[in-house]
C-alpha positions, 0 to 999 in steps of 0.5 A: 500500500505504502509503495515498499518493494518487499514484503512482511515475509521477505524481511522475516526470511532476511532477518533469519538468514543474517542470524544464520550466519552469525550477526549478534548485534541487528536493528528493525526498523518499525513504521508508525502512523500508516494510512489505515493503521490501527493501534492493534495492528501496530501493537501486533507489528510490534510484539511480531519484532519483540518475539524476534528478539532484535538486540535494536529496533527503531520506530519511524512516524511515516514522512510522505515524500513527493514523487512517491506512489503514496504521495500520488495516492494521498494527491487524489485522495485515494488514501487518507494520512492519520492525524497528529494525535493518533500518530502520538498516541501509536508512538507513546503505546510502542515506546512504552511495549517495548521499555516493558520488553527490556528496551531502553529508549536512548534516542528519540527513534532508537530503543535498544538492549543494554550495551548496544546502543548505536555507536555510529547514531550516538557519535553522531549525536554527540557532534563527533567527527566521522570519516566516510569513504567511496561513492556517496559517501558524507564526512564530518571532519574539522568543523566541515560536512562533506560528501563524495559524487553519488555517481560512480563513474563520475567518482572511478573518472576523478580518480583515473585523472588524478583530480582528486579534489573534484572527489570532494564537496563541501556541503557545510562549513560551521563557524562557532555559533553553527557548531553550539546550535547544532550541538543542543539540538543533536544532543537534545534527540538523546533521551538524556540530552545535552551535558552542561559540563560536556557542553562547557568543556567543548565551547567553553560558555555555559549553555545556560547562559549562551542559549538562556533566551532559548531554554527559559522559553522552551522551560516555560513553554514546558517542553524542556526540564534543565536539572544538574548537569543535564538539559533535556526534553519532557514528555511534552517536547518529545512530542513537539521535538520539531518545535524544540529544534527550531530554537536552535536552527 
């Protein structure tokens, strides 16, 4: 309905396979808030992916996206999207089945086992630098986003003439502010939020006092809560997340 190339039976099938020949450490992917979705059906889903024993498993609200087959059918009304509130509705209910199931809600998106958070979605959170290599491949290295051609014989041509350079483009370039901004609303996805001190080690100002404009409306708005060394969302904000970040953008 949704437009996806596999089917339920074909992931079951490549989930057993990857545990056959030896990964210990595999995420699930949950989509939430589907046309015609019920609750029931996404509890079922869910319990489905539990009774696989997954070590991770992240769940995803559906974003429609333009030039897909499910935008054309939401375009002529041939199907109907849910609305905010039982969309949040399915995500509280999945988050509180799986916290019951022994998964631990790190991240907004991401519940996992004890000790295998991801560390790649964690590095990233923590604004720390990555490097990518090959075709379409994205880096974060020295205050700098970059990302490699998408297209292959572009990226072998680039090689082959000894232009290196023409291998790499810059997508991004951050200066201080940039960089602080983006630092607390990574950091703010994390179920623990952002860390005053870590904060402090990094920029060398107290985020308190360097977003204070911005926490004290966002506190009073009661979407985030700042206690001893850590500033991070309420109930409230991880359902108005979007609305928190935009402070920082």
């Amino acid at each position: 309905m949704i437009g996806r190339i596999h089917t339920y039976e074909e992931f079951l099938e490549t989930y057993n396979l990857v545990r056959e020949v030896g990964f210990e450490n595999v995420n699930v992917d949950l989509m939430l808030a589907l046309p015609t979705q019920t609750i029931e059906e996404l509890i079922e889903s869910t319990n489905k992916v539990i009774d696989l024993n997954p070590e991770h498993i992240s769940i995803y609200s559906l974003i429609l996206e333009e030039g897909t087959p499910l935008y054309k059918k939401v375009q002529k009304r041939e199907l109907e999207l849910l609305d905010e509130e039982s969309e949040r509705q399915m995500y509280w209910k999945t988050k509180d089945l799986l916290e019951k199931n022994g998964y631990i809600h790190y991240e907004i998106s991401n519940f996992a086992k004890k000790g295998y958070e991801s560390k790649h979605n964690m590095n990233c959170w923590k604004q720390e630098e990555y490097v990518g290599f090959g075709v379409s491949s994205h880096s974060y290295l020295e205050n700098k986003r970059f990302s490699k051609p998408s297209n292959l014989q572009e990226y072998m041509n680039n090689i082959e003439s000894g232009e290196l350079y023409k291998n790499i483009q810059i997508n991004e370039e951050q200066d201080r502010e940039a960089k602080a901004k983006e630092y607390m609303l990574l950091g703010l996805r994390k179920l623990a939020g952002v860390s005053i001190s870590e904060f402090e080690r990094k920029f060398e100002i107290n985020p308190l006092f360097y977003f204070r404009f911005e926490i004290s409306k966002l506190e009073e708005e009661g979407l985030l809560e700042v206690d001893l060394d850590d500033i991070c969302l309420t109930a409230k904000g991880l359902d108005l997340a979007n609305q928190v970040f935009e402070e920082f953008v």
